[in-house]
C-alpha positions as CSV (number, residue, x, y, z in Angstrom):
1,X,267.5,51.4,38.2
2,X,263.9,50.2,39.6
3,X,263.4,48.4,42.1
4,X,261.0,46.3,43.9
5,X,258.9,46.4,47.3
6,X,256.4,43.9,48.2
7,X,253.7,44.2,50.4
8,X,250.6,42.9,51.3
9,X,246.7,44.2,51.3
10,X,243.2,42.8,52.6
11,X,240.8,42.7,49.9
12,X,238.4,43.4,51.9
13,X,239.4,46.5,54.2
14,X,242.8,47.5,52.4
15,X,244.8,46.5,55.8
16,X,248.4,46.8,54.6
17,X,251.2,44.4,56.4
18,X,254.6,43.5,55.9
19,X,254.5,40.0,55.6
20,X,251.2,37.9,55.0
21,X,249.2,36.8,57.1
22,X,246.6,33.8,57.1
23,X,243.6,36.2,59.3
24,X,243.7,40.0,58.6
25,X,244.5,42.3,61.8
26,X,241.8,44.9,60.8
27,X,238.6,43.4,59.3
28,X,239.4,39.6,60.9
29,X,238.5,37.7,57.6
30,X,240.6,34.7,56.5
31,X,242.3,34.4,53.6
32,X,242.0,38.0,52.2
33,X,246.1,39.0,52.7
34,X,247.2,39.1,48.7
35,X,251.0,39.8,47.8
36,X,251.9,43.3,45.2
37,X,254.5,44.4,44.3
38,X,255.3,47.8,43.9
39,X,258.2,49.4,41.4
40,X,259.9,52.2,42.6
41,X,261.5,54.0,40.0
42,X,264.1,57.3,40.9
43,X,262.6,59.0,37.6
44,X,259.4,60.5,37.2
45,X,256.4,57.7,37.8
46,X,254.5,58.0,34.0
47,X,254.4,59.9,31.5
48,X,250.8,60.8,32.4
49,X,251.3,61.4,36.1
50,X,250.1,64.6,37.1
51,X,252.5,67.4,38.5
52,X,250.9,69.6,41.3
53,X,252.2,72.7,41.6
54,X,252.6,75.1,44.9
55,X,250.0,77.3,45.7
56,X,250.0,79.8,48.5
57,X,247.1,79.8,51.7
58,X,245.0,82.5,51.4
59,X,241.9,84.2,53.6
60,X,238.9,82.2,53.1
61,X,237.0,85.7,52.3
62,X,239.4,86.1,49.5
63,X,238.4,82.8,47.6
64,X,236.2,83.7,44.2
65,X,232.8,81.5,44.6
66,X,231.9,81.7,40.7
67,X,228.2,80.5,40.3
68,X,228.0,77.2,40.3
69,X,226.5,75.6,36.6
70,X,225.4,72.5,36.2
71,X,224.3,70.5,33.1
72,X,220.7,69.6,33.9
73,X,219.6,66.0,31.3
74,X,216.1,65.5,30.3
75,X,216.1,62.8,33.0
76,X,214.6,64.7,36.0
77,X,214.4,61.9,38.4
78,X,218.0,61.4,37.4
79,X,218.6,65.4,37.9
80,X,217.2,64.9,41.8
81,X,219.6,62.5,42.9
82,X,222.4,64.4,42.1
83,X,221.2,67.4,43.5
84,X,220.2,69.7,40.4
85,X,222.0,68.3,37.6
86,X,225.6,67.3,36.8
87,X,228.4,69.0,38.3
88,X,231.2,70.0,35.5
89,X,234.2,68.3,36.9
90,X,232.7,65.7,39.4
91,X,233.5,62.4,40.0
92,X,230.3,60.3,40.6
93,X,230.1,56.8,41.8
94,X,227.6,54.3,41.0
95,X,227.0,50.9,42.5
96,X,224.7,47.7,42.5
97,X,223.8,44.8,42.4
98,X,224.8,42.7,39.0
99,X,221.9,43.0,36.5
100,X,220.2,45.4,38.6
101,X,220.5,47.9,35.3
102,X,223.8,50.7,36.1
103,X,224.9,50.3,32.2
104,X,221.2,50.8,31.2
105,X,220.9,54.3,33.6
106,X,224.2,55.6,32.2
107,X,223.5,54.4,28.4
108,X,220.3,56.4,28.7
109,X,222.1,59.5,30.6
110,X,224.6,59.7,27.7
111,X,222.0,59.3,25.0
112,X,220.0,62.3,26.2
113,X,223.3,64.1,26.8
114,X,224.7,63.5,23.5
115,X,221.3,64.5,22.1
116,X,221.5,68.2,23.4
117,X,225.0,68.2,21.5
118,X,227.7,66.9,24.7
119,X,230.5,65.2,23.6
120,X,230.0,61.8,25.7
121,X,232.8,59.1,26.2
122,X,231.2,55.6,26.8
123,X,234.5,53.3,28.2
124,X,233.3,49.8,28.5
125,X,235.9,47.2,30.2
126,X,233.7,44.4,30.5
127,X,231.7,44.3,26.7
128,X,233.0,45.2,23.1
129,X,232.1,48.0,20.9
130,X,229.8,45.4,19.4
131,X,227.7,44.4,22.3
132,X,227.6,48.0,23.7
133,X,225.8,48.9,20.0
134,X,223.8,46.2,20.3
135,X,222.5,47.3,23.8
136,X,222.6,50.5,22.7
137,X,220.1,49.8,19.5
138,X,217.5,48.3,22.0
139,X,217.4,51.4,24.0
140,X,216.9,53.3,20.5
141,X,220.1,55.4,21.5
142,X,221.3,57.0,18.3
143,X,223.5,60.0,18.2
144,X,226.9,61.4,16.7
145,X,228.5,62.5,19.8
146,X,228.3,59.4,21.7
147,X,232.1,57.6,21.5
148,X,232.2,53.7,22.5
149,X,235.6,52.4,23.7
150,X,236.4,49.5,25.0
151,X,239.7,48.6,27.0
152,X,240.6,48.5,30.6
153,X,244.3,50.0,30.2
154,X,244.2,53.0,32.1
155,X,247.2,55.0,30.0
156,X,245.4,54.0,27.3
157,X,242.0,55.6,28.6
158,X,243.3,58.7,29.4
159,X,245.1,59.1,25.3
160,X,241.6,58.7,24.2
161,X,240.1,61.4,26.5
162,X,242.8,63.5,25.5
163,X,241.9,62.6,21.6
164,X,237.8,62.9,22.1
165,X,237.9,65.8,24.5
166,X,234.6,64.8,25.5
167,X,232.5,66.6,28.7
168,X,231.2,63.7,30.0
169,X,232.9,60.1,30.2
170,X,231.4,56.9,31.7
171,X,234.4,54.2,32.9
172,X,232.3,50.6,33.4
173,X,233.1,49.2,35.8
174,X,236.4,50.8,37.6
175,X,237.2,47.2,38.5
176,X,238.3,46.2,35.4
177,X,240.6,49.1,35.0
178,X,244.4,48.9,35.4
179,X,247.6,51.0,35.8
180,X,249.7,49.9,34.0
181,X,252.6,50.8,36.5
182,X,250.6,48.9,39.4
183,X,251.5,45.3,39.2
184,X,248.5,43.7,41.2
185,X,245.7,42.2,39.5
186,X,242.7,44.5,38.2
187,X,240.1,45.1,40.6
188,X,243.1,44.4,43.7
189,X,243.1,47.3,46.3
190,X,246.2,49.1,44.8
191,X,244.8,49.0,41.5
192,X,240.9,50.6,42.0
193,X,242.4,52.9,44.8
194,X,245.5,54.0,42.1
195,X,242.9,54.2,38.9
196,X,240.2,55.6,40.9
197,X,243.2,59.0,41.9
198,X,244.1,59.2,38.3
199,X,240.2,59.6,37.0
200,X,239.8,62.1,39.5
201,X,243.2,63.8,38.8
202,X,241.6,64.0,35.1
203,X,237.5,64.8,35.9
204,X,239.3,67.9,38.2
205,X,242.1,69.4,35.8
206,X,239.7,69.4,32.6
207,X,236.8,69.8,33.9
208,X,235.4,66.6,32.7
209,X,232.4,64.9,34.7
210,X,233.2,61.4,35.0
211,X,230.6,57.9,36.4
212,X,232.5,55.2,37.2
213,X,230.4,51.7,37.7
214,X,231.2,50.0,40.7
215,X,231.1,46.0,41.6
216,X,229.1,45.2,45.1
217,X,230.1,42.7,47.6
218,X,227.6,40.1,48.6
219,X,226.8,42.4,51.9
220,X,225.4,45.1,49.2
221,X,228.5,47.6,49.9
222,X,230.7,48.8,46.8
223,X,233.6,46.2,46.3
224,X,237.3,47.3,46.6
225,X,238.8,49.9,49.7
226,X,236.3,52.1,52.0
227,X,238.6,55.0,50.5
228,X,236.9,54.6,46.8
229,X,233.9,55.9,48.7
230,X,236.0,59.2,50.1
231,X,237.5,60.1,47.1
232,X,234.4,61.0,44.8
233,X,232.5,63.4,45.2
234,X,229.0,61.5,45.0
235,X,227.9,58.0,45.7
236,X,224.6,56.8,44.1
237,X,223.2,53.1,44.5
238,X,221.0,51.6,42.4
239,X,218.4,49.2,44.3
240,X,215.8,47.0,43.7
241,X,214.1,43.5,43.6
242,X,214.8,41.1,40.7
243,X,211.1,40.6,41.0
244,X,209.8,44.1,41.5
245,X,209.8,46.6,38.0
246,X,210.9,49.4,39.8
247,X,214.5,50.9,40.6
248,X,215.5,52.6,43.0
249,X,218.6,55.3,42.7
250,X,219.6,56.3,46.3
251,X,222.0,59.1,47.0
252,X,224.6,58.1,50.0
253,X,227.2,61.1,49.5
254,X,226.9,64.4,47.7
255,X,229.6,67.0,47.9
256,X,227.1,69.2,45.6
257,X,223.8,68.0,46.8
258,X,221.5,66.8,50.1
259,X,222.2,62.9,50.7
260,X,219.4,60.8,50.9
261,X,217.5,61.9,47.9
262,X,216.1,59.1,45.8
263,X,215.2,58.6,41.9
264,X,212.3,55.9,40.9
265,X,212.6,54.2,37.9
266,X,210.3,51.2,36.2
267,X,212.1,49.0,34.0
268,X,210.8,48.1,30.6
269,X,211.7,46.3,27.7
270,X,213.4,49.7,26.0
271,X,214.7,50.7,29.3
272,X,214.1,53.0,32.2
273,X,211.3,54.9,32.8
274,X,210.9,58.0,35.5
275,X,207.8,57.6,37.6
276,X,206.6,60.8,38.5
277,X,204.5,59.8,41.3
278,X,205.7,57.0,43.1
279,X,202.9,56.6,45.7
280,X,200.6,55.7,43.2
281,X,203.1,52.9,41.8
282,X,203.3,51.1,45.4
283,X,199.4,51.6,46.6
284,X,198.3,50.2,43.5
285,X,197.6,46.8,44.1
286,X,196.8,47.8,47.7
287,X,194.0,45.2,48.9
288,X,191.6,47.7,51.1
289,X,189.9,46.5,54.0
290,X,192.5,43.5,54.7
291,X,193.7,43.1,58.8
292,X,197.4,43.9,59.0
293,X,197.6,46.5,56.4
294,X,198.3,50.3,57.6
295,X,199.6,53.2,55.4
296,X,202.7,55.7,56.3
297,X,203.8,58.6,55.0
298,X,207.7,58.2,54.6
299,X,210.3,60.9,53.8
300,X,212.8,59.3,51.3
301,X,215.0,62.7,51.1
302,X,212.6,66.1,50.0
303,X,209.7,63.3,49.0
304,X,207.3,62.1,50.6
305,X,206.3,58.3,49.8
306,X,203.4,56.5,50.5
307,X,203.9,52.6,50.8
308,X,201.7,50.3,52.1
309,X,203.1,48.1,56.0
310,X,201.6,44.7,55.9
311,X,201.7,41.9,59.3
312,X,200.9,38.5,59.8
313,X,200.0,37.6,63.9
314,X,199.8,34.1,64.2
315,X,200.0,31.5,67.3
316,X,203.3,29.5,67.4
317,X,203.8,25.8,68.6
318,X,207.5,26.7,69.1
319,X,208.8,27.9,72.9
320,X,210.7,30.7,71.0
321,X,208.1,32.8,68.4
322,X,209.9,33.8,65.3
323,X,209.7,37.2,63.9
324,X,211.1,38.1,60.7
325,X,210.8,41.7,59.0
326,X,211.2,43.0,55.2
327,X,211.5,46.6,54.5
328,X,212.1,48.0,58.0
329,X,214.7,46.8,60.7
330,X,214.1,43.4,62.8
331,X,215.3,45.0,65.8
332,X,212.9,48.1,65.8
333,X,209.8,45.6,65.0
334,X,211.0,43.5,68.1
335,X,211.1,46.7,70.2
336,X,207.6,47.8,69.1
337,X,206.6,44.5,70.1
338,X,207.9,44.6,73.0
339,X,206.0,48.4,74.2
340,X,203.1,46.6,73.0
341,X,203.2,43.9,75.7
342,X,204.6,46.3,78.5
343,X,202.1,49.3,77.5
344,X,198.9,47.7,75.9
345,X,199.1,44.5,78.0
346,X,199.2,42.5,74.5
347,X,200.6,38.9,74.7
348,X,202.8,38.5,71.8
349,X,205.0,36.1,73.5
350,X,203.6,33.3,71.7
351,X,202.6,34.8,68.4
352,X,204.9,34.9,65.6
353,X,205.3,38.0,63.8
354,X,205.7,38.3,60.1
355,X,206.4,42.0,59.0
356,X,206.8,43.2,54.9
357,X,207.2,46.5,53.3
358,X,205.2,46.1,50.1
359,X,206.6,46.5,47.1
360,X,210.3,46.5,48.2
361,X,210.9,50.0,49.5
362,X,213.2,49.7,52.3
363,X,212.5,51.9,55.0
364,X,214.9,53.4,58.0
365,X,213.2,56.2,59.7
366,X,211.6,56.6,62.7
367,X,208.0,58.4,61.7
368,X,207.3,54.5,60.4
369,X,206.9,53.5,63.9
370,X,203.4,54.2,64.6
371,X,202.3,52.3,61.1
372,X,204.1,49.7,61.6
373,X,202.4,49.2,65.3
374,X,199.3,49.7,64.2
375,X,199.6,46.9,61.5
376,X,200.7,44.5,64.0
377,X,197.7,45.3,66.4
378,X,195.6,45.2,63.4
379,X,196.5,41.3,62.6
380,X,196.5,40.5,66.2
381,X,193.1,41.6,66.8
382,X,191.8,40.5,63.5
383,X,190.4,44.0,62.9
384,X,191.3,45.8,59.8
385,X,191.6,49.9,59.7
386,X,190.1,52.2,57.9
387,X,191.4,51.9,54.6
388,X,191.6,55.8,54.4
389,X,193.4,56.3,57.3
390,X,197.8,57.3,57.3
391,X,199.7,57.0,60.1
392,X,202.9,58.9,60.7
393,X,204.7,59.2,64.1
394,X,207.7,58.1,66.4
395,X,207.1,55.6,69.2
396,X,209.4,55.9,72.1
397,X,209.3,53.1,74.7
398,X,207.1,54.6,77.2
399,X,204.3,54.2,74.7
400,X,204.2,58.1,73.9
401,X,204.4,59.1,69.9
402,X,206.9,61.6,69.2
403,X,207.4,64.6,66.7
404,X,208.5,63.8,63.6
405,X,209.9,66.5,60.8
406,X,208.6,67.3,57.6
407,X,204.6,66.6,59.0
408,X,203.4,69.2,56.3
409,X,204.8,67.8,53.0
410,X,203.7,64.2,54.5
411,X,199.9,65.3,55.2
412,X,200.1,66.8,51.8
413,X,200.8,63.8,50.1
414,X,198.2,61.9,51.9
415,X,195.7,64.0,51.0
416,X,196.5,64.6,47.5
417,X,196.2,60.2,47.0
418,X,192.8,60.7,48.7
419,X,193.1,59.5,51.8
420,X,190.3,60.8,54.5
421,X,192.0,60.9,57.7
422,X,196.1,61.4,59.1
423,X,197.1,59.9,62.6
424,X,200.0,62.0,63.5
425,X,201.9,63.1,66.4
426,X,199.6,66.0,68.8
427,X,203.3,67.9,69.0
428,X,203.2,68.2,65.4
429,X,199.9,70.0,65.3
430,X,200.1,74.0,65.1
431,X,202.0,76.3,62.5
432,X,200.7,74.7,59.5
433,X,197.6,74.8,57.8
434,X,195.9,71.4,57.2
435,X,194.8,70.5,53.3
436,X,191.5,70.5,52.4
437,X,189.7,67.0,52.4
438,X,191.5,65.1,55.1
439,X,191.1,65.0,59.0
440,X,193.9,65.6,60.9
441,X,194.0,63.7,64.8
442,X,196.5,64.6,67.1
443,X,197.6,61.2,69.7
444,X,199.8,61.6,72.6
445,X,200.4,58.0,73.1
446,X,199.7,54.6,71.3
447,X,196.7,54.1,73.5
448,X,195.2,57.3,71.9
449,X,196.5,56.2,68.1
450,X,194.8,52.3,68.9
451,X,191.6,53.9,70.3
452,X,190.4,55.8,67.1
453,X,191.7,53.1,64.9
454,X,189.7,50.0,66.6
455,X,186.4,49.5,68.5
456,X,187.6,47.4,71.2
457,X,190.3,49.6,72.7
């Protein structure tokens, strides 16, 4: 005879207690304990729970490494980001914002993988068969092998797999999925952490590659238990502005790949499009010749990215200036700021400081710190630089610029956009041959950097 346990989970960490509890011990967030109830049955679980069986430890010489395949799409931006193509047998997340176009990415992924003859399972838990055709019909996807099913029951799910046998399936969103054995609510802890075991219990024994869609929280981090993240083997978000064309698909995790490597997409009335060179995408409505505007040379994984840095100096009337930054951290612009007044003798006390990275490229890495000094000295002294001049370097806080990694592939970049000149760390100069067309100037310190970019230092 079954019986019953209750517990109770945080929604938001996955904190499990005996009793509830109005604040939750491990995250500290009101309101978040939620009662389930868990059957525990002396027989076996379900009639699709998997049975492991007992394998023996063995020299890690020993182990057969077959070569590894992968099934490469027509989508090459798409083939980046997961490090060479699709892993048979993976289990990829993919989370966003709502709107910000997952179903659209993965519509188009199993198009153009039903289109070179893949068997593709589309599972939709949040639309019909009707409105996935309809979607479907505006981004001209047409093919035989691509199945549509709609239902959240995950028993149910894993009958059709079993019926379709397809290589690929896409499960949208895991939130709305259920076990049917699990009697919390879909999208509850228990239930996305339970569903989320039996897709990968599935994606590993057939070798089946399975997507799952994942729901955000407002802080931008994938909804449900920090353990859905350490189960898959890759976790891709897709970014961007609701005002901005482009897309951004970001690699966080990759068992099979390098982390960190982004794909660039433009949305368009039929979909998705690759862009191919994304420098040229966020320096095209670049206003030359303007004070506050500096170019950098950023790494975004294996590419190297040129976006433009823009500041706005201006006097305050308050006792406390405001700064506010877009794109890069707050707290690195306020310590550039504050080397500014210590090394440069700049008073910045009472100017407020407005800081954007234009187009909405976000970025984290410290080779941005000389651009995005320069730009703020630029506004300040009302000067503008050259508009063929990139800057790439660390800043420590003793005002010297550091080495940074990658220097070649960034210089390369520059030049190949035709820009004329590449302020750069002096450490990072030997061992490489410069390209042809662009001057290369070594600086020590921020004083050196300042000094070839404006006439009055």
């Amino acid at each position: 005879m079954a019986k019953k346990k209750s517990k109770f989970l945080c929604n938001s960490c996955g904190y499990e207690a005996a009793k509830w509890m109005g604040r939750c011990p491990g995250c500290g967030e009101w309101n978040t304990m939620n009662e389930e109830v868990e059957v525990i049955s002396k027989g076996p679980r379900g009639a699709f729970q998997h049975s492991s069986t007992t394998t023996k430890a063995i020299p890690i010489i020993n182990v057969d490494t077959p070569e590894e395949t992968r099934i490469v799409t027509q989508m090459n931006e798409f083939n980046r980001v997961l490090g060479g193509g699709i892993v048979p047998g993976s289990l990829v997340l993919i989370g966003g914002d709502p709107g910000i176009g997952k179903s659209t990415l993965l519509l188009q992924v199993s198009a153009l993988l039903s289109n070179q003859g893949k068997r593709v399972l589309y599972i939709s838990g949040e639309e019909s068969v009707r409105q996935t055709k309809l979607r479907a019909e505006r981004l001209g996807v047409k093919s035989p092998e691509l199945y549509i099913y709609s239902e959240t029951n995950l028993e149910f799910l894993n009958q059709t797999i079993e019926e379709v046998q397809p290589k690929f399936v896409i499960v949208d969103s895991i939130q709305t999925v259920h076990h049917p054995e699990v009697t919390s609510a879909p999208g509850s802890v228990s239930q996305v952490r339970e569903c989320t075991a039996e897709l990968m219990r599935i994606a590993k024994t057939k070798n089946i590659a399975i997507f799952l869609v994942g729901h955000v929280t407002k802080e931008g981090q994938i909804a449900g238990p920090r353990i859905l993240e350490h189960m898959v083997d890759t976790v891709l978000y897709f970014e961007g502005e609701r005002h901005h064309n482009h897309r951004i698909l970001r690699s966080q995790k990759n068992r099979f790949g390098s982390t960190n490597e982004i794909a660039i997409f433009e949305m368009l009335h039929g979909g998705l499009k690759e862009v191919l060179n994304p420098s040229e995408l966020f320096l095209q409505e670049r206003s030359q010749g303007a004070p506050g505007s500096t170019i950098v040379a950023s790494m975004e994984g294996t590419r190297p990215i040129l976006v433009e840095i823009q500041s706005l100096v201006t006097p305050t009337s308050f006792n406390y200036p405001k700064r506010m930054a877009t794109g890069v951290d707050q707290n690195r612009v306020q310590l550039l700021m504050a080397v500014l007044e210590k090394r440069m003798g700049m008073m910045l006390q009472a100017q407020d400081a407005y800081i954007k990275v234009a187009g909405g490229v976000k970025l984290d890495e410290p080779a941005i710190d000389l651009a995005v000094l320069t730009s703020v000295v630029s506004s300040f002294k009302d000067q503008a630089v050259r508009p063929t001049d990139c800057f790439i370097g660390e800043v420590g806080l003793t005002g010297e610029v550091r080495r940074v990694s990658r220097i070649e592939q960034r210089v390369q970049e520059a030049a190949k956009l035709g820009f004329k000149r590449a302020i750069i760390p002096a450490s990072n100069i030997g061992g490489w041959e410069f390209p042809e067309g662009i001057q290369v100037v070594g600086v020590e310190t921020i004083s050196d950097s300042l000094k070839s970019s404006f006439r009055d230092l």
